[in-house]
N, CA and C atoms of all chains as a GROMACS GRO file, in nm:
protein
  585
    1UNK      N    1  10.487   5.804   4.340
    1UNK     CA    2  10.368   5.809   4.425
    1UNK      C    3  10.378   5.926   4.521
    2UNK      N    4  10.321   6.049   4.459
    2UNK     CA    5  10.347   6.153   4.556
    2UNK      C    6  10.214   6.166   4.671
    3UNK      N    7  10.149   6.067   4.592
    3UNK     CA    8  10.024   6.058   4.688
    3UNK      C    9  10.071   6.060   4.835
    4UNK      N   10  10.150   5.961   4.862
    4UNK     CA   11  10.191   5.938   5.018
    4UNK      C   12  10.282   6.043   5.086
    5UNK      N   13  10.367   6.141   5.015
    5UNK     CA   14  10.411   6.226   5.083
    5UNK      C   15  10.280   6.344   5.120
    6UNK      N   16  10.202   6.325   4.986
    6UNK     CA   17  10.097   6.490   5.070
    6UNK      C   18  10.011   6.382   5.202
    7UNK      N   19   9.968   6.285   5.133
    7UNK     CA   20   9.889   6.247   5.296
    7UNK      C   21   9.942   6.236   5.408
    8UNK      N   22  10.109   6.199   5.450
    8UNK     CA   23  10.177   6.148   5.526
    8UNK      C   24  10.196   6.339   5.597
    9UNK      N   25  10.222   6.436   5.502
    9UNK     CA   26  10.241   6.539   5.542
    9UNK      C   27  10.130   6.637   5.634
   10UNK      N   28  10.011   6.574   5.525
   10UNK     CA   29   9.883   6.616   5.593
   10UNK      C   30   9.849   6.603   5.689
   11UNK      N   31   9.844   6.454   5.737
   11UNK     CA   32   9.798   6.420   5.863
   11UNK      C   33   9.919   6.453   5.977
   12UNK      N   34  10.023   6.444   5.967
   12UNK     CA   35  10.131   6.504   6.037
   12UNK      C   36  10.127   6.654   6.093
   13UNK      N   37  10.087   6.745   5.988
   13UNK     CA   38  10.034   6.872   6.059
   13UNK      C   39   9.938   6.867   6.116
   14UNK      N   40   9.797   6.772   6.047
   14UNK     CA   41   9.671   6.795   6.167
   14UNK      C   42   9.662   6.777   6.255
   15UNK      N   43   9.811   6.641   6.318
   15UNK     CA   44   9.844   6.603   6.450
   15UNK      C   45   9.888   6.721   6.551
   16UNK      N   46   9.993   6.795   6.486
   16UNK     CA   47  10.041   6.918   6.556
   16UNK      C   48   9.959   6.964   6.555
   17UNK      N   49   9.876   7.025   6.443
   17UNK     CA   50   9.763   7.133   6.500
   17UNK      C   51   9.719   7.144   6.630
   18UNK      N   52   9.640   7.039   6.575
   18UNK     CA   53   9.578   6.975   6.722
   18UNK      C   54   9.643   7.011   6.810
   19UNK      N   55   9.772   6.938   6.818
   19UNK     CA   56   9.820   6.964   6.958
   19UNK      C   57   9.835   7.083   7.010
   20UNK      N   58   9.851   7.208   6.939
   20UNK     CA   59   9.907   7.340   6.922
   20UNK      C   60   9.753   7.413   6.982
   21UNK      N   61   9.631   7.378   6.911
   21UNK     CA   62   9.521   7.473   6.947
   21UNK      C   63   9.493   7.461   7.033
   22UNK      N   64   9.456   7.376   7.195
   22UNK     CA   65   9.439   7.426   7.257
   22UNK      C   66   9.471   7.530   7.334
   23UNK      N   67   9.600   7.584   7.311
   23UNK     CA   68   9.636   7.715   7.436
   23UNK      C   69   9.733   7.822   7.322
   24UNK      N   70   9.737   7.808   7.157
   24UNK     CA   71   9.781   7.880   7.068
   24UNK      C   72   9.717   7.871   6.942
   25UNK      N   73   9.601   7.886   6.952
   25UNK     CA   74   9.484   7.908   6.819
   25UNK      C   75   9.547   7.985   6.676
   26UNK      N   76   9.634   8.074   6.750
   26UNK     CA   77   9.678   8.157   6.608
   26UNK      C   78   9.747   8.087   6.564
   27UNK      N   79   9.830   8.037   6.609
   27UNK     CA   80   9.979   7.942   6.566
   27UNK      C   81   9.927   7.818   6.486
   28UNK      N   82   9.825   7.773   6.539
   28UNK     CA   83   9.757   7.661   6.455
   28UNK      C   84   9.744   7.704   6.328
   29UNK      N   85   9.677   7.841   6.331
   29UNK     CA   86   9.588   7.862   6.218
   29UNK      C   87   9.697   7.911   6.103
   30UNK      N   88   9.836   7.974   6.136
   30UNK     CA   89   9.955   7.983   6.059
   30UNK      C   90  10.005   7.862   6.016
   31UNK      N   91  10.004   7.744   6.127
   31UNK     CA   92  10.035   7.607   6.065
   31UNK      C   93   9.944   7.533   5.953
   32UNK      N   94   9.810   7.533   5.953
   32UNK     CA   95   9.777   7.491   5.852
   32UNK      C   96   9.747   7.590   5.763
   33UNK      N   97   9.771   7.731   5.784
   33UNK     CA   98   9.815   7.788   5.648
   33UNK      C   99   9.958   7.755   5.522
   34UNK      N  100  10.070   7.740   5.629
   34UNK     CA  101  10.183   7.693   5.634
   34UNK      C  102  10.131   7.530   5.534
   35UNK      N  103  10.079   7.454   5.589
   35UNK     CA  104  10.046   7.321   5.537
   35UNK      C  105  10.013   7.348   5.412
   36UNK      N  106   9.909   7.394   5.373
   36UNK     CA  107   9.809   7.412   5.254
   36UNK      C  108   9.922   7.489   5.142
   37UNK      N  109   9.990   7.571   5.163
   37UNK     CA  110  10.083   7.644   5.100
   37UNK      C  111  10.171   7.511   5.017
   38UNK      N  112  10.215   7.450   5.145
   38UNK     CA  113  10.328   7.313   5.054
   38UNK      C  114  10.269   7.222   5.022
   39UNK      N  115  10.151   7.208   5.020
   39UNK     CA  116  10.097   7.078   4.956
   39UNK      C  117  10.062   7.159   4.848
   40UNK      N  118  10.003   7.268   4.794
   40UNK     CA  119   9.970   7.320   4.668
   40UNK      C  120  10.075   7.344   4.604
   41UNK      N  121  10.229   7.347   4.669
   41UNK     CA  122  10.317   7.380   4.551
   41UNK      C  123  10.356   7.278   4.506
   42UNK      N  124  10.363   7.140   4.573
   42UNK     CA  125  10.364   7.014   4.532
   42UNK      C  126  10.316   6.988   4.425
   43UNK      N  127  10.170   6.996   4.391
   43UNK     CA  128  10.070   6.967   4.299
   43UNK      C  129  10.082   7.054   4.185
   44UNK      N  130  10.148   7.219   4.224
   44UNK     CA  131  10.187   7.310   4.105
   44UNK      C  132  10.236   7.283   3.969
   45UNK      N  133  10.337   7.193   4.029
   45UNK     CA  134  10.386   7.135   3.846
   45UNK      C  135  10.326   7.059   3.790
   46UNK      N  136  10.218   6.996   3.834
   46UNK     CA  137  10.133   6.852   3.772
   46UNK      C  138  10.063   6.975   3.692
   47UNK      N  139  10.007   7.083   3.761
   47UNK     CA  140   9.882   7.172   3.713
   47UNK      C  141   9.994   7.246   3.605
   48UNK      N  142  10.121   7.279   3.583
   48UNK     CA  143  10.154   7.353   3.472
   48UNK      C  144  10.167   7.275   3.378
   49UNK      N  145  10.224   7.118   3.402
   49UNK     CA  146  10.239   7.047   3.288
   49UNK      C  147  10.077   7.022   3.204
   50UNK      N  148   9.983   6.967   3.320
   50UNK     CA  149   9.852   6.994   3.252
   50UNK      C  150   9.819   7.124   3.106
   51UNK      N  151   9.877   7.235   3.211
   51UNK     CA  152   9.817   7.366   3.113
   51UNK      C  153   9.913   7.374   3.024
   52UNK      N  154  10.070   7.362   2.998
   52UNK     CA  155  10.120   7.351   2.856
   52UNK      C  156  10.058   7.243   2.784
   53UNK      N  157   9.986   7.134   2.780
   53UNK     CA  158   9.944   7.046   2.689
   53UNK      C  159   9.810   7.143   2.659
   54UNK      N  160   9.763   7.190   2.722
   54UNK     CA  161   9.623   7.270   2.696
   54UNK      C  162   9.660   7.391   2.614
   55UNK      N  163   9.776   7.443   2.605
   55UNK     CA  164   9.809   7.577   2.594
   55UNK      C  165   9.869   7.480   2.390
   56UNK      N  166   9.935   7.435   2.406
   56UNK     CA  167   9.996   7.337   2.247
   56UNK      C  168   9.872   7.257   2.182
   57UNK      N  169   9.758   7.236   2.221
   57UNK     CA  170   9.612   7.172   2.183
   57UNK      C  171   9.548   7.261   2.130
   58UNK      N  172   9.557   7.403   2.217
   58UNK     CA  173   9.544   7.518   2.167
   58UNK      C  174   9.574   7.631   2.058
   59UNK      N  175   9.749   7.573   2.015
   59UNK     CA  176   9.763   7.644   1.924
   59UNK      C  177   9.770   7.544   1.822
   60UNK      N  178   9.723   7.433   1.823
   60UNK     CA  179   9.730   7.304   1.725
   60UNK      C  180   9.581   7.353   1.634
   61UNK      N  181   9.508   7.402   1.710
   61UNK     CA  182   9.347   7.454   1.716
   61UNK      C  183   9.364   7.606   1.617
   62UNK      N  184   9.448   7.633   1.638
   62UNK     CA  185   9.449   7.798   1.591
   62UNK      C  186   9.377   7.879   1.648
   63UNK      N  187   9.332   7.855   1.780
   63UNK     CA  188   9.242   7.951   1.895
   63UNK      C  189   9.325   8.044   1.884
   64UNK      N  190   9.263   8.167   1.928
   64UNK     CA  191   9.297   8.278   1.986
   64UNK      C  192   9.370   8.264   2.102
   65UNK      N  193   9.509   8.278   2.116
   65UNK     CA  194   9.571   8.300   2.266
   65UNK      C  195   9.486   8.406   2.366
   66UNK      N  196   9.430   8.481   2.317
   66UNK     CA  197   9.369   8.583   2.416
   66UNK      C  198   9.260   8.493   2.518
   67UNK      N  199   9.169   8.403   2.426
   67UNK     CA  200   9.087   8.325   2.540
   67UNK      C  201   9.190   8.258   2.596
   68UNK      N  202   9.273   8.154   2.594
   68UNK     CA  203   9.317   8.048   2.703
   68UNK      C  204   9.372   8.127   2.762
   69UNK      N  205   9.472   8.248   2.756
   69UNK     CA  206   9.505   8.330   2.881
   69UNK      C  207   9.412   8.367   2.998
   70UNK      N  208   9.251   8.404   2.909
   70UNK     CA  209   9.144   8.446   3.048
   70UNK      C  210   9.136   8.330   3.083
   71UNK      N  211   9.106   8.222   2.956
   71UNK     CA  212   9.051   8.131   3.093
   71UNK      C  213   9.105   8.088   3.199
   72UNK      N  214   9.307   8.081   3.176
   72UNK     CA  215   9.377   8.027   3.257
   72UNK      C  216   9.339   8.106   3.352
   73UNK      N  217   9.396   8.262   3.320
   73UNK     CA  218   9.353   8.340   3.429
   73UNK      C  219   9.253   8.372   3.539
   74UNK      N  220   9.112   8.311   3.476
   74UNK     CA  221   8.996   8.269   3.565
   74UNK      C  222   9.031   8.139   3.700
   75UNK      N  223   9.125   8.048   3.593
   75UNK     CA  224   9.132   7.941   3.702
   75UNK      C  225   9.216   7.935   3.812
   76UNK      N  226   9.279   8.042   3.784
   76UNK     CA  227   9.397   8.120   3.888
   76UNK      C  228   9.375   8.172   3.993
   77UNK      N  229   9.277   8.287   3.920
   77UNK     CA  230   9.172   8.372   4.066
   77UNK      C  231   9.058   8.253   4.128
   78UNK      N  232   9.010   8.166   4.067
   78UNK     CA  233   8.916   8.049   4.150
   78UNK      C  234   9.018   7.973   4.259
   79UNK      N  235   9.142   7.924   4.177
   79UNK     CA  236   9.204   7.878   4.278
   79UNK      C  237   9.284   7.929   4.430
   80UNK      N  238   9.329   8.082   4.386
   80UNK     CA  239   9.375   8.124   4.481
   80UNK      C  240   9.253   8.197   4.582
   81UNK      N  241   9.112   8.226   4.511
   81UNK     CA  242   9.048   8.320   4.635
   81UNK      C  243   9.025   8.180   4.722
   82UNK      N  244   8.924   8.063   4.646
   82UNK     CA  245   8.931   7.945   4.725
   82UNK      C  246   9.034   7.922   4.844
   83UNK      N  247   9.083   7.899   4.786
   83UNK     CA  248   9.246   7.894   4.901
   83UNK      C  249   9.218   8.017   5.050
   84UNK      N  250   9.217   8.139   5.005
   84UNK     CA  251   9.253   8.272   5.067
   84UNK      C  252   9.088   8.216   5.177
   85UNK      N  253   8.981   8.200   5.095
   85UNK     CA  254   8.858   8.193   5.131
   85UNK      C  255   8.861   8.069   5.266
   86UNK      N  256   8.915   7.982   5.211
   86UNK     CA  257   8.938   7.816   5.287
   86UNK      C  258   8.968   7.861   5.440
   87UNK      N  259   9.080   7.936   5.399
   87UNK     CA  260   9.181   7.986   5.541
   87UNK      C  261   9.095   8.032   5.607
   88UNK      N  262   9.062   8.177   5.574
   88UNK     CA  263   8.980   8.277   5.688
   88UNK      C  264   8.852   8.207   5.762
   89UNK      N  265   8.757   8.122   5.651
   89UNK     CA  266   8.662   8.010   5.716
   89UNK      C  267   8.712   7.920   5.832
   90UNK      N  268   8.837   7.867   5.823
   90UNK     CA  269   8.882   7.772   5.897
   90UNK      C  270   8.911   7.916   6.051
   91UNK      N  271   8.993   8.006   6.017
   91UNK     CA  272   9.000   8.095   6.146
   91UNK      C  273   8.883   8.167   6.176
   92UNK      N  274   8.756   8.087   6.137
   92UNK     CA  275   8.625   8.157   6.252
   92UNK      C  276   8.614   8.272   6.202
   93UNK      N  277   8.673   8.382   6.027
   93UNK     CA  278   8.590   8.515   6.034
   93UNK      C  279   8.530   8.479   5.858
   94UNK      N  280   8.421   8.372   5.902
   94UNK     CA  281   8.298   8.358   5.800
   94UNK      C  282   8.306   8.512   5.689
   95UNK      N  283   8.256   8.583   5.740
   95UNK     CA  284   8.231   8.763   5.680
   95UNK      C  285   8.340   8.757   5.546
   96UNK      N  286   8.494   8.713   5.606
   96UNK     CA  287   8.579   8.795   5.535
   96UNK      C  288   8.605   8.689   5.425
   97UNK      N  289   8.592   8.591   5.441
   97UNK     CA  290   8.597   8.461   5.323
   97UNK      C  291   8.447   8.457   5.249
   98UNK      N  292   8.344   8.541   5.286
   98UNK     CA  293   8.262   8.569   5.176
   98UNK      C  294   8.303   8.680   5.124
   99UNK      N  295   8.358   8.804   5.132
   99UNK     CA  296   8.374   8.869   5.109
   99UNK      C  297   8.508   8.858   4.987
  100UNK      N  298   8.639   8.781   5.016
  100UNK     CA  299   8.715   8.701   4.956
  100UNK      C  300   8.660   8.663   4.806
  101UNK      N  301   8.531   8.572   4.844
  101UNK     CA  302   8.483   8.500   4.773
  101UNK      C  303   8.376   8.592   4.668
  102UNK      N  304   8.352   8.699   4.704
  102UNK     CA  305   8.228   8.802   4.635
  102UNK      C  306   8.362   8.873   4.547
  103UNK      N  307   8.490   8.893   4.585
  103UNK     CA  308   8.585   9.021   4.468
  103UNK      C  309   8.619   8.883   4.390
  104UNK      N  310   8.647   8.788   4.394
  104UNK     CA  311   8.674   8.643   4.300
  104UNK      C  312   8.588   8.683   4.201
  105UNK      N  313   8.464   8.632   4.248
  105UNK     CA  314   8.328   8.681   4.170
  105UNK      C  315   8.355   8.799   4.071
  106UNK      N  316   8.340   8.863   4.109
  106UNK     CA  317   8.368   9.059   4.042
  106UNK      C  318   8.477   9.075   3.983
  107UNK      N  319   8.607   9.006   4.002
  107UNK     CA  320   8.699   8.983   3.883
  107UNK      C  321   8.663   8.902   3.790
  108UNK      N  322   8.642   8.810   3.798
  108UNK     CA  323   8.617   8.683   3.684
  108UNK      C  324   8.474   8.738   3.613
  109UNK      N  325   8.404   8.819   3.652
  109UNK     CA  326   8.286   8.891   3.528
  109UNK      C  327   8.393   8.991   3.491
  110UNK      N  328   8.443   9.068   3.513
  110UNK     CA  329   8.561   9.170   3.446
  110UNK      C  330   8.572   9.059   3.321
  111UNK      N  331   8.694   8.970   3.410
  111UNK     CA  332   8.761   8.898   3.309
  111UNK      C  333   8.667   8.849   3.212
  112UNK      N  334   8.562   8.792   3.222
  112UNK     CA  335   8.474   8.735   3.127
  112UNK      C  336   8.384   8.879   3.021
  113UNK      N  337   8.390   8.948   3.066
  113UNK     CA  338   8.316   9.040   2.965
  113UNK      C  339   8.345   9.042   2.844
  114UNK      N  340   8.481   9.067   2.798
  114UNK     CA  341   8.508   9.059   2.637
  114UNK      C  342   8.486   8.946   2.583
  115UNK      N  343   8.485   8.786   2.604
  115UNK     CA  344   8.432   8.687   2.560
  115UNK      C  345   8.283   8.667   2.547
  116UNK      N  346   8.211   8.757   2.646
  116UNK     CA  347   8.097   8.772   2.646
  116UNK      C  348   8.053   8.853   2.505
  117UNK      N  349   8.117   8.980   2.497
  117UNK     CA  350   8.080   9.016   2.361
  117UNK      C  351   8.113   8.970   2.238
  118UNK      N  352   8.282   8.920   2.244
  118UNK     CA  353   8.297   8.861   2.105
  118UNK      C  354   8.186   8.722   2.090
  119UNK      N  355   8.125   8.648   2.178
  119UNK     CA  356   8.010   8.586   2.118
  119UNK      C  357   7.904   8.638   2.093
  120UNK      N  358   7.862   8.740   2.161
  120UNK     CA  359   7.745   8.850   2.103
  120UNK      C  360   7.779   8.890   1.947
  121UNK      N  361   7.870   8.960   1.938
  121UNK     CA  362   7.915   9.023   1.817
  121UNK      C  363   7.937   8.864   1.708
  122UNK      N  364   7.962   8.770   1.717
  122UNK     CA  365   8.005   8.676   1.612
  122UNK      C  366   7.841   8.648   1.620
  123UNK      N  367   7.762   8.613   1.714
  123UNK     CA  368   7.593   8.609   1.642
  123UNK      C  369   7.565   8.703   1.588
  124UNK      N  370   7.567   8.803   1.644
  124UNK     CA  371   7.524   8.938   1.538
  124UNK      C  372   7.548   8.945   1.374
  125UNK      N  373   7.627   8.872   1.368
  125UNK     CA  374   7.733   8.843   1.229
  125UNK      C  375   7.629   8.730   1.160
  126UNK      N  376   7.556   8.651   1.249
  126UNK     CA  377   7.479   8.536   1.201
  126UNK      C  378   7.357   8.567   1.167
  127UNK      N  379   7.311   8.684   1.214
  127UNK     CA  380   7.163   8.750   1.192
  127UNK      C  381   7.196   8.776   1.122
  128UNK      N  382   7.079   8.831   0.999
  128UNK     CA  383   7.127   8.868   0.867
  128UNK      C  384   7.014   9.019   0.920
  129UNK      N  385  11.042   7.248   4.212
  129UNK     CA  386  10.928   7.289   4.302
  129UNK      C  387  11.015   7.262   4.433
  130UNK      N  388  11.059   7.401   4.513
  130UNK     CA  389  11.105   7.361   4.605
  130UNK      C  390  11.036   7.385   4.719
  131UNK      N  391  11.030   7.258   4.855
  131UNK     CA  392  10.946   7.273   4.923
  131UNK      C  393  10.978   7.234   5.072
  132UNK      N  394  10.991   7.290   5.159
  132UNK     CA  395  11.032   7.266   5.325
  132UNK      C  396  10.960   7.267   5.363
  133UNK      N  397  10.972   7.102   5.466
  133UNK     CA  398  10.869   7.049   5.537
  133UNK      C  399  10.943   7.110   5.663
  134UNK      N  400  11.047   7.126   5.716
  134UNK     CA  401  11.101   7.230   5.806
  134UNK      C  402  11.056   7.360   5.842
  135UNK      N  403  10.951   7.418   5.767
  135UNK     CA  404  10.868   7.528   5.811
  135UNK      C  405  10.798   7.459   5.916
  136UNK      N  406  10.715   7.339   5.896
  136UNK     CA  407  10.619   7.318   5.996
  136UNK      C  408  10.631   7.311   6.138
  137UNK      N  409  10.780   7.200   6.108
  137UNK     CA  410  10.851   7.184   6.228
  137UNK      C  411  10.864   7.264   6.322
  138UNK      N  412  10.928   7.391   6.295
  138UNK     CA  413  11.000   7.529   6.277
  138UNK      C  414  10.868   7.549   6.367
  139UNK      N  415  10.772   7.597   6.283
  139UNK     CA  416  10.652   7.632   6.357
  139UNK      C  417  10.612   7.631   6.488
  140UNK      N  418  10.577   7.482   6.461
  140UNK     CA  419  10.492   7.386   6.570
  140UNK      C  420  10.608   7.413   6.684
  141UNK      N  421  10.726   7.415   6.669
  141UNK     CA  422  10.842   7.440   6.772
  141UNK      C  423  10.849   7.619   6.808
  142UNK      N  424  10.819   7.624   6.784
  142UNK     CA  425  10.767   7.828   6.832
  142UNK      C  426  10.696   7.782   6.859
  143UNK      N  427  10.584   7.754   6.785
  143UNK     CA  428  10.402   7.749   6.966
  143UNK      C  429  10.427   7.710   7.060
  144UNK      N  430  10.545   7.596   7.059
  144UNK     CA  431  10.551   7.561   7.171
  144UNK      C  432  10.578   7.604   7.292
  145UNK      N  433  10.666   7.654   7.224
  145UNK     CA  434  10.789   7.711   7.337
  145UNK      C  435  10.755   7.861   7.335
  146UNK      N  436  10.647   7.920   7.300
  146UNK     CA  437  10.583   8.055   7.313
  146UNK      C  438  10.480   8.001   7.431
  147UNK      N  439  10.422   7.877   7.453
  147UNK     CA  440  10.321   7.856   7.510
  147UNK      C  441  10.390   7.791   7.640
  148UNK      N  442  10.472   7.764   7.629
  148UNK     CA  443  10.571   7.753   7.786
  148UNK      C  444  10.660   7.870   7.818
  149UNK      N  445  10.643   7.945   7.780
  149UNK     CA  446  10.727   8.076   7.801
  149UNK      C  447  10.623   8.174   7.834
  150UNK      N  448  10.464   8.125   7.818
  150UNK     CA  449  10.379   8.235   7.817
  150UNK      C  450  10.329   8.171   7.999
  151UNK      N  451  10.317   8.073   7.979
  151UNK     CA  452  10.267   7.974   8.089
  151UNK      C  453  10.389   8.002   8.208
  152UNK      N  454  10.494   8.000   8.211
  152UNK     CA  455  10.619   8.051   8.301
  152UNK      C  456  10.593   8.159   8.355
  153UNK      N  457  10.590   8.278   8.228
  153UNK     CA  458  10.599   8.415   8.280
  153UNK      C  459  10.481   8.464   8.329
  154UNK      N  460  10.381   8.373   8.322
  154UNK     CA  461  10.239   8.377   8.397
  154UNK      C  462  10.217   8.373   8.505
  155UNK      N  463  10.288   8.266   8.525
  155UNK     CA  464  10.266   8.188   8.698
  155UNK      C  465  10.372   8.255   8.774
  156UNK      N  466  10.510   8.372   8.694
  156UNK     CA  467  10.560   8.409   8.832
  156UNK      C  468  10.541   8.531   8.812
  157UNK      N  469  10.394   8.578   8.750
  157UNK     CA  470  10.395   8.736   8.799
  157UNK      C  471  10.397   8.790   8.687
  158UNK      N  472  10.458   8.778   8.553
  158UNK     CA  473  10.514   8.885   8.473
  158UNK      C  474  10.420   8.862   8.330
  159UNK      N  475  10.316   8.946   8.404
  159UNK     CA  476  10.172   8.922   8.235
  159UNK      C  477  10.205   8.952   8.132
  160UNK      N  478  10.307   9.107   8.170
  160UNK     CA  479  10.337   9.182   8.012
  160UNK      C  480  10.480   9.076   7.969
  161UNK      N  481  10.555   9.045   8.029
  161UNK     CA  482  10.627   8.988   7.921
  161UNK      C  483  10.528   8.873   7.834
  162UNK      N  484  10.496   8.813   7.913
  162UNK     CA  485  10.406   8.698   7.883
  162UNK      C  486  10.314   8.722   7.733
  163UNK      N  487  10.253   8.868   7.771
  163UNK     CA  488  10.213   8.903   7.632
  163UNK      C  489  10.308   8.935   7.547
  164UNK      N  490  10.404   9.008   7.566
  164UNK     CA  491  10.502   9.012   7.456
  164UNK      C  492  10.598   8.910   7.411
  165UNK      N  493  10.574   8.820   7.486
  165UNK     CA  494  10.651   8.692   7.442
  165UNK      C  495  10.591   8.650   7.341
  166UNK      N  496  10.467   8.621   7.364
  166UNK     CA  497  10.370   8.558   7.247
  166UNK      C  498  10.327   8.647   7.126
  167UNK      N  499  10.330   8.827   7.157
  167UNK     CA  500  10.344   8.889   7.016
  167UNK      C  501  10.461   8.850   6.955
  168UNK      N  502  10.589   8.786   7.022
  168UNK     CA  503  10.716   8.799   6.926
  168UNK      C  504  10.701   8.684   6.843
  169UNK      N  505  10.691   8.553   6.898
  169UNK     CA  506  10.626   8.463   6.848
  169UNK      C  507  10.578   8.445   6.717
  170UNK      N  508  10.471   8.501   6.778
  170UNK     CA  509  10.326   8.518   6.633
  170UNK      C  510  10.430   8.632   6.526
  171UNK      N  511  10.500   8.694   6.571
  171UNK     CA  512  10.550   8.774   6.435
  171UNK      C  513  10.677   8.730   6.381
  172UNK      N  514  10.707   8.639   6.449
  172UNK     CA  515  10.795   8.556   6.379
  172UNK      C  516  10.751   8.429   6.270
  173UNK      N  517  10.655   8.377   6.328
  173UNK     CA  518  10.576   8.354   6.220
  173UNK      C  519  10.521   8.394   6.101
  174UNK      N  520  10.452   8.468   6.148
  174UNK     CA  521  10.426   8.522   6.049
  174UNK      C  522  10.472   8.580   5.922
  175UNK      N  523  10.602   8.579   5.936
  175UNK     CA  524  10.687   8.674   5.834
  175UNK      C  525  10.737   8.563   5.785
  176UNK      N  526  10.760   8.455   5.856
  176UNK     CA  527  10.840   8.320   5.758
  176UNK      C  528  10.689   8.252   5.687
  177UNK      N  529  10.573   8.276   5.732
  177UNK     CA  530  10.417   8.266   5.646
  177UNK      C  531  10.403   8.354   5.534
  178UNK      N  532  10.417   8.481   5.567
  178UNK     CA  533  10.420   8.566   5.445
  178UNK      C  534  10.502   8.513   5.334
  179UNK      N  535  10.634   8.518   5.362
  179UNK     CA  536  10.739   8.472   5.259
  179UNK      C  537  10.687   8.344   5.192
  180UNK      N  538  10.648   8.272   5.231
  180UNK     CA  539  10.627   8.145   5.167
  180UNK      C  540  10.515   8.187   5.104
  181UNK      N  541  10.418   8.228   5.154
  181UNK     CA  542  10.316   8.302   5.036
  181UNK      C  543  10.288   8.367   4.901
  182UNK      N  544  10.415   8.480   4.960
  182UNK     CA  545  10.504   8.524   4.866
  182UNK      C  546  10.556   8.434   4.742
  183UNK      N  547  10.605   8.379   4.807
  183UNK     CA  548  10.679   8.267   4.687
  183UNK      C  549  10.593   8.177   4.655
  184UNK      N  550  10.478   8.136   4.687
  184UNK     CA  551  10.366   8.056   4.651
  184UNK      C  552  10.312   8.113   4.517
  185UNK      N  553  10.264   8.287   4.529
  185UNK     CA  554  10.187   8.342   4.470
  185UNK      C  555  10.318   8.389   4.346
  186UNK      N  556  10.446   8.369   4.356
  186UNK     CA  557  10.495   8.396   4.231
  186UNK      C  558  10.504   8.276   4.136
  187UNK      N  559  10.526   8.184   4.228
  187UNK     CA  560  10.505   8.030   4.144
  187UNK      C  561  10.413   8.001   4.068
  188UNK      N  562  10.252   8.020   4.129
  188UNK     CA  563  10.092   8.063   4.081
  188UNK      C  564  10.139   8.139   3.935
  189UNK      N  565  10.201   8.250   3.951
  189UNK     CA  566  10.183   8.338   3.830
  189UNK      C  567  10.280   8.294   3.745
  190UNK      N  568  10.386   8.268   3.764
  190UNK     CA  569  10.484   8.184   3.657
  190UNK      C  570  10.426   8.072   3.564
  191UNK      N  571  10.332   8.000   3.687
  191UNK     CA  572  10.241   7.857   3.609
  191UNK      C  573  10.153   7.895   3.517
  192UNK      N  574  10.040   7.978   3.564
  192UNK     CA  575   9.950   8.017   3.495
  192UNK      C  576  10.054   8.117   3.371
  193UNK      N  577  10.142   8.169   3.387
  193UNK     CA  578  10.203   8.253   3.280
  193UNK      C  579  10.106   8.393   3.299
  194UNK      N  580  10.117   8.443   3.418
  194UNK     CA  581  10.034   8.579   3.457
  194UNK      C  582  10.112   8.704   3.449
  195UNK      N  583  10.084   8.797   3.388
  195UNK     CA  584  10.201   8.912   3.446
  195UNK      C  585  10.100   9.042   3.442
   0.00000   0.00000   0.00000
């Protein structure tokens, strides 16, 4: 039950926070950066064991390794700008966690373009 | 997955004692240490934040299998 160590951990920092922001705002905002960091590495191995069963389903499939790499890779950059995005929102500079959130965007169409055409090109194949 | 809940501690124990050291050197006069107490602080932090980041974001790429 790892449930109870991330909640027990969670609420334990929001207590300090707290206590910390009124007269050290930055220090807070390093602490629940600090927080968010160890509770996601916690959850890290649940999410790799997930993706080797996805990654062996995959070659059970005879997919192309090239897609599950983007896609992993998509869910990588969602998860980490999220994250990067979460933070700067929480320290009051709105601007820079959209901004965060707009190059996320603009990688993941990169990344998605060649899947975009190999389905163009495999219809093209279907038109006669 | 290795993981220290001793950062937080660590932490929350620097604000503190940056924020009674800032509050001290306040009340007897001495602003600039006071500010430089609390830049040392914050950059001590910060660098034990980075690192863990650091090592967050290599873990990220190991999982996902990124290079």
């Amino acid at each position: 039950m790892e449930i109870m160590q991330i909640v027990g951990l969670g609420i334990v920092a929001a207590v300090l926070a707290v206590t910390i922001r009124h007269n050290k705002p930055e220090m807070a905002m390093l602490l629940s950066m600090a927080t968010g960091i160890i509770l996601f590495m916690l959850v890290l191995g649940k999410i790799g064991s997930v993706i080797d069963v996805l990654r062996d389903l995959a070659s059970r499939a005879n997919l192309n390794m090239v897609y599950l790499g983007t896609i992993l890779k998509i869910v990588a950059i969602a998860y980490i700008a999220d994250f990067g995005a979460q933070i700067c929102r929480d320290a009051g500079e709105g601007a820079v966690a959209s901004k965060i959130e707009f190059a996320a965007k603009v990688l993941i169409l990169v990344l998605a373009v060649p899947i975009m055409i190999a389905v163009l090109q495999s219809l093209l194949k279907l038109v006669p | 997955m290795g993981y220290d809940i001793n950062l937080i501690f660590k932490i929350i124990g620097i604000g503190i004692l940056v924020g009674v050291a800032h509050y001290v050197l306040k009340n007897s006069g001495k602003e600039d240490y006071a500010v430089i107490a609390t830049l040392g602080g914050l950059g001590i932090v910060l660098i034990w934040v980075v690192q863990l980041l650091g090592g967050f974001f290599d873990q990220v790429r190991s999982v996902f299998k990124l290079f």
